[in-house]
N, C-alpha and C positions, 0 to 999 in steps of 0.2 A: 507557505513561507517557512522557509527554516528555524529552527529552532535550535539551542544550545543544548552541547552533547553535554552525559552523563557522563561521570565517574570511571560505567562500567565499560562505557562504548571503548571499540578497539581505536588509536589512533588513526591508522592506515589499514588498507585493505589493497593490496596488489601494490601498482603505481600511485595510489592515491590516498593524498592526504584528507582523514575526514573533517569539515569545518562545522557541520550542524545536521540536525533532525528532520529529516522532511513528512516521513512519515510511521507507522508503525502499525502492524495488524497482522492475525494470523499468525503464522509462523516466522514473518518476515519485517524488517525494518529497510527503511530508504532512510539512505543520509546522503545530502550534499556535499562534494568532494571536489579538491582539483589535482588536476596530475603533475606528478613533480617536477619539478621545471617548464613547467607551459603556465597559463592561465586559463587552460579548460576546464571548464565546469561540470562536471559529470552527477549523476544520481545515480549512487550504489545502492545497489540491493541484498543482503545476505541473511541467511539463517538466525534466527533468535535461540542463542548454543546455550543451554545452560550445562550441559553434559559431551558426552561424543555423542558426535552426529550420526545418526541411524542410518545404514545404508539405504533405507528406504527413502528418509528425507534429502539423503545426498543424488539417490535416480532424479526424485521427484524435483528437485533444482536442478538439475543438467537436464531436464527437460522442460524446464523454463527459460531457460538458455537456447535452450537448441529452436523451440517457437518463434521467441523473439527474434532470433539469428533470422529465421525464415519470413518471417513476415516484416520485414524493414523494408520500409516506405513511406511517405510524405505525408498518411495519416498515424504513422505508429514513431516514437521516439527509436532511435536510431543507434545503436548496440554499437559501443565504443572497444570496451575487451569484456574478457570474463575468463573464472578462472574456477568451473564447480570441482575440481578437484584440491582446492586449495584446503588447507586446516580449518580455514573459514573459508566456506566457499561465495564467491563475490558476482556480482554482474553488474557491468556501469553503461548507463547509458546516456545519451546526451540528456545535460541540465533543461528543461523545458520551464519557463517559469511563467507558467499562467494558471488560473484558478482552476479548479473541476466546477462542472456543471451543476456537483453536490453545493459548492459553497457560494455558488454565483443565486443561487437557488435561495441559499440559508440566509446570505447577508444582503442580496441585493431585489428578492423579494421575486415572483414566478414571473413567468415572460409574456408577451405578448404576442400571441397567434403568429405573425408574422415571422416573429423571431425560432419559433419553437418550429413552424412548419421549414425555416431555414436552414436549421438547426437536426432536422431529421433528414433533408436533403443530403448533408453532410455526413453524419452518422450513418446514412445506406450507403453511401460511395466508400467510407472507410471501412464499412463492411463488407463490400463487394471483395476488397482485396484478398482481406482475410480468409473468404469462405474462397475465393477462386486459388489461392494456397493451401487448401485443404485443412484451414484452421479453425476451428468454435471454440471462439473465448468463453462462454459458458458462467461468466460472470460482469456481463455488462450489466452498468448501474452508473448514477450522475456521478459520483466520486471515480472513476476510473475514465470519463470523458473529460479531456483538456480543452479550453476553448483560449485558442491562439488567434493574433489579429491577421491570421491565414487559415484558421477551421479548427477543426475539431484534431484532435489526436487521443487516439485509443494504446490507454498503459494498462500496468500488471497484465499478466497472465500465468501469474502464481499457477490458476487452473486450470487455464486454457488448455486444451488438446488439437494436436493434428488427429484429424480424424482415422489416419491409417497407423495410429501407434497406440491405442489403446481403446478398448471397448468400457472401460469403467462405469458403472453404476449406482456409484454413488451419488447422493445427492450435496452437490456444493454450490457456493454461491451464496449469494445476498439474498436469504427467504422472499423479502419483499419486492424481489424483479427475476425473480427465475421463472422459467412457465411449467404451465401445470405438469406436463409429462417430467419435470425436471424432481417436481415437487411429488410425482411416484414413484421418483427411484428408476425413473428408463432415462436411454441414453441421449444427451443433448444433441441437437443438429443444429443447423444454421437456421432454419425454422425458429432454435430457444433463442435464440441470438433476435431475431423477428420482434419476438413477444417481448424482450428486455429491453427492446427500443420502446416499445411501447408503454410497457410499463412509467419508462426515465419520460417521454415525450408529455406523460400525464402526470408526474410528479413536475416537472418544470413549468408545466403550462398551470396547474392549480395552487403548486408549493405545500404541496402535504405529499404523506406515501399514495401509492396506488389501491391499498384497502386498507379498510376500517381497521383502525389501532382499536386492538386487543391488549396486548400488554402482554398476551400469554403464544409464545412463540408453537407449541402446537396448536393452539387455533388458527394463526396466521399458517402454516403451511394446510391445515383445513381449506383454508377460504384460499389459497392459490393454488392448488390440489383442485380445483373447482372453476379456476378461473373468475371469480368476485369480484372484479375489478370495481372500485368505487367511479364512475363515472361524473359524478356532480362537480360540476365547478368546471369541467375542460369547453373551451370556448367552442361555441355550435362550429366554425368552421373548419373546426379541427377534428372534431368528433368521425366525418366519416376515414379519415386517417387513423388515429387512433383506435379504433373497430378493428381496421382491418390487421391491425400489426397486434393486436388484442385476439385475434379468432380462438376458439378453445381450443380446435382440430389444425394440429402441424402443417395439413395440408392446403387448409384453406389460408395459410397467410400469404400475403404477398412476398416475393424474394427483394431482393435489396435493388434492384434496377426498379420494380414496379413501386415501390417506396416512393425514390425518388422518383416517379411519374406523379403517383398521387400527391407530392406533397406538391409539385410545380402548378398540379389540377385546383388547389386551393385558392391559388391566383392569387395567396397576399406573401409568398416566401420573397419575391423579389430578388434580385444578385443575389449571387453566393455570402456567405460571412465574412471572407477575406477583402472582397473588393468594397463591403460597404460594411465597417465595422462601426462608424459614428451613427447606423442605423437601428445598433442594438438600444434597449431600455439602458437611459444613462448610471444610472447604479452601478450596472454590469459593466457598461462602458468604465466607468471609474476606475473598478476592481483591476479589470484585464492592465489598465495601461498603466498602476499602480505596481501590481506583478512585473511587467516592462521593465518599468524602471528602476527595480531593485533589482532586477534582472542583469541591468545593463552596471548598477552601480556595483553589484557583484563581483562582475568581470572586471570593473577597472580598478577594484580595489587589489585580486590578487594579481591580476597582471603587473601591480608594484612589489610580489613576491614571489615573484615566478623563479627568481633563480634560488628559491629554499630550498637546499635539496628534504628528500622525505625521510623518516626516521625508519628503522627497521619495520617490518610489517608484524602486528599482530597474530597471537597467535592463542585461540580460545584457551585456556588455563587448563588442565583434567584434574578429577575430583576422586578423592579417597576416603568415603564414607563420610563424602557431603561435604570436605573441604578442600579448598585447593590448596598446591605447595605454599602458596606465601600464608594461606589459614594453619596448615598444620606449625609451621617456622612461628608462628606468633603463639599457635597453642602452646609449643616447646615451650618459651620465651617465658611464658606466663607461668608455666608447673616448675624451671628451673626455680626464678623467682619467689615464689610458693614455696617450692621446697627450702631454698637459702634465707627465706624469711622463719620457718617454721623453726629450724635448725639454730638461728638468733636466739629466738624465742626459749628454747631449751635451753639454751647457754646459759641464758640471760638467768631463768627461774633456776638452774643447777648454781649458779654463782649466789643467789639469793641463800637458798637453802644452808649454805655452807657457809658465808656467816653468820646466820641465823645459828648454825650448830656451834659455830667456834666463839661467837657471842655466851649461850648459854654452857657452853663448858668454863668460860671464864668464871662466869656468877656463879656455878658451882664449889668452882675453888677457892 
């Protein structure tokens, strides 16, 4: 749910006006927005600038851009404009306003077999698309799965890659759900995609991480480097699901059609999420249909200001040995100040002194 902007936040970004915080991490911020003269709801996404933006980080968003462009679909939020050449560069996509799996997890406590193996049904279908576009999000995890009273929708792809635009070898992603080969430094497949369902399917189903809290972030990519998965607590009839999107070897995991075979072989997933959403644990249920309806009050609050026009757009400050023009104008401000006070000051003690002198040349005479 949104949250009240800063100080520092830009107003507008492109067509849109910014109204709150949705998210922030990484290099990047979401804010809820709507576009000027409509009542559309959008989530902007843009660089966190405290300087000029590096061309590097400027490729690395226009091809966050260019992903999302590609993979829009009925599992993925839905690419409204975008603008990575901008001073701030922007991306909005439709407002989605339901909880992530991370928080359904945190506040309405782990799922019930049924739910979870439903709930993986839907996360391989959403995957399907992804990987038949030739894309590995390469940071799936419950906070980046949305759970809509129509399924799941898969956001961010800060790091996502189409697979034919870069070989990168770096290791990125959420330590605690990326799979082992990710956690060596080789490169993601749909396969890592595999393993970070599995990872989220065992964090949802137990409501802890998927291994033993260390505390100490090189020992956790040790123990997923290794594949360690804490096992205990995931419901027996989930377990042979969970194995199998778990395998150490890339090879041996199930692909995202065979996912969903297995999770329907459990025989307790039942309909899809969408057609029976009063079948989730009622918590969850709460949550979702709470999001709803601030969802819907949203909309009908700015559609009574939709014809605001928007103020000029934003534009990051640039900085001169750490200040920006309005920091230098107020340093000015201050030394003139300073100096016009110092300058009294002399006056003041010159004017002392000199009746001080013409005092004692009186008593002289």
């Amino acid at each position: 749910m949104p949250h009240a902007l800063h100080r520092s936040d830009p107003a507008v970004l492109g067509p849109y006006r910014l109204v709150g915080r949705l998210s922030s991490g990484g290099m990047g911020r979401v804010y809820l927005a709507v576009r000027a003269g409509t009542a559309e709801l959008a989530a902007v996404k843009t660089l966190l600038v405290e300087n000029d933006i590096s061309t590097a980080d400027r490729a690395r968003f226009a091809r966050e851009v260019a992903v999302a462009q590609r993979v829009a679909g009925r599992h993925t939020a839905r690419v409204l404009a975008a603008d990575p050449g901008a001073a701030w560069p922007w991306l909005a996509t439709e407002y989605i306003a339901a909880p992530s799996l991370g928080e359904l997890t945190a506040r309405g406590g782990p799922a019930d077999p049924g739910t979870v193996a439903r709930l993986a049904r839907n996360c391989a279908a959403a995957l399907e698309s992804l990987h038949a576009a030739g894309v590995v999000h390469r940071d799936l995890k419950p906070h980046n799965l949305l759970l809509t009273p129509d399924g799941i929708r898969i956001i961010d792809f800060g790091i996502s890659h189409a697979t034919d635009l870069t070989q990168t070898r770096l290791t990125l992603g959420t330590i605690a759900y990326i799979a082992p080969e990710q956690a060596r430094g080789m490169p993601a497949t749909p396969a890592s995609d595999i393993y970070a369902l599995g990872t989220t399917l065992c964090a949802v189903a137990t409501g802890r991480p998927p291994y033993p809290q260390t505390g100490d972030p090189v020992q956790l990519l040790a123990l997923v480097s290794r594949g360690a998965v804490n096992f205990s607590g995931v419901p027996d009839p989930l377990l042979g699901l969970v194995r199998a999107c778990l395998a150490a070897d890339p090879a041996d995991r199930p692909q995202s059609a065979e996912v969903r075979a297995l999770a329907d072989e459990t025989e307790i997933a039942g309909p899809s999420l969408g057609q029976v959403l009063p079948g989730l644990p009622n918590s969850w249920a709460r949550i979702i249909f709470a999001y709803d309806q601030q969802g819907r009050e949203l909309r009908r609050q700015h559609a009574l200001r939709a014809d605001v026009p928007a103020p000029q757009t934003a534009v990051p400050a640039r900085r001169i040995a750490g200040l920006t023009p309005r920091g230098w104008r107020a340093a000015c401000s201050l030394s003139a100040n300073l100096v016009a006070l110092g300058c009294l000051t002399l006056g003041g003690l010159a004017a002392i002194v000199i009746v001080i002198f013409i005092a004692a040349q009186g008593v002289l005479w």
